[in-house]
N, C-alpha and C positions, 0 to 999 in steps of 0.2 A: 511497347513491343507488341500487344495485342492486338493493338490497332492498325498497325503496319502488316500484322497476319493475315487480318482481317482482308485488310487491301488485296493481299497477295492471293487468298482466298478467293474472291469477287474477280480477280484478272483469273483465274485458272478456271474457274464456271464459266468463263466468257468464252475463255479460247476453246476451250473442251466445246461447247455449246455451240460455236461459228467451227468447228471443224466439218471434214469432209463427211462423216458418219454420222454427226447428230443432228447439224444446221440447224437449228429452230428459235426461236425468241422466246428466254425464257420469262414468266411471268415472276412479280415479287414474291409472290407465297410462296414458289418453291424455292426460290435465290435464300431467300428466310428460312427454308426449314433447313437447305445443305448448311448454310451459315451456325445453326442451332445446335444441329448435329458434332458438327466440326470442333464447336468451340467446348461445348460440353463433355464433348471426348475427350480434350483434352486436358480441362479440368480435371474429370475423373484418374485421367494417365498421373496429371500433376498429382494427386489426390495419394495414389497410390502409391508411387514413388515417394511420396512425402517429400515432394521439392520445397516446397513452404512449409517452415514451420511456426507460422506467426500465428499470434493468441486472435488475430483476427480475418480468421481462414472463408468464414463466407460473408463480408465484405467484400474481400479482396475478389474472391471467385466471382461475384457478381458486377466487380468492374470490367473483370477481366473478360467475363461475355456480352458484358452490353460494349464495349470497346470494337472486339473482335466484331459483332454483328451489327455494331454502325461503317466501320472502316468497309465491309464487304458489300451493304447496301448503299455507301456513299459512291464508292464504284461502279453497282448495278445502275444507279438512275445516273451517274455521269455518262455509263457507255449506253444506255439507253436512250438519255438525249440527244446525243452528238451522232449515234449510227444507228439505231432501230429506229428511222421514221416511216 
């Protein structure tokens, strides 16, 4: 489920980023920090809520960002190959 955030993540940086107001090509480091940002936030929100209550709480948190922030960078370098030349 993360990973598919992720994704979803990575498309909405895009479109936001090729819209009429921003236009620009974004670089990895900052695609990686919104990504960082995002995923960590929501951690925290999980964190908070006590959605998980498993004895193996940062495991799981740390799939769940390295998921999230591969799915979003798997998208930046797909749409970076095929349309930022």
């Amino acid at each position: 489920m993360h990973f598919w955030g992720g994704v979803l993540l990575g498309l909405l940086f895009y479109i936001v980023t090729k819209s009429r107001f921003f236009s620009f090509k974004p670089k990895t480091t900052l695609v990686l920090a919104f990504l960082i940002v995002i995923t960590v936030g929501w951690e925290l929100f999980e964190y908070l809520i006590r959605f998980s209550i498993n004895g193996d709480y940062i495991l799981d948190t740390v799939i769940d960002v390295f998921l999230g922030i591969f799915g979003g960078l798997l998208v930046h370098f797909t749409v970076r190959t095929y349309t930022m030349k």
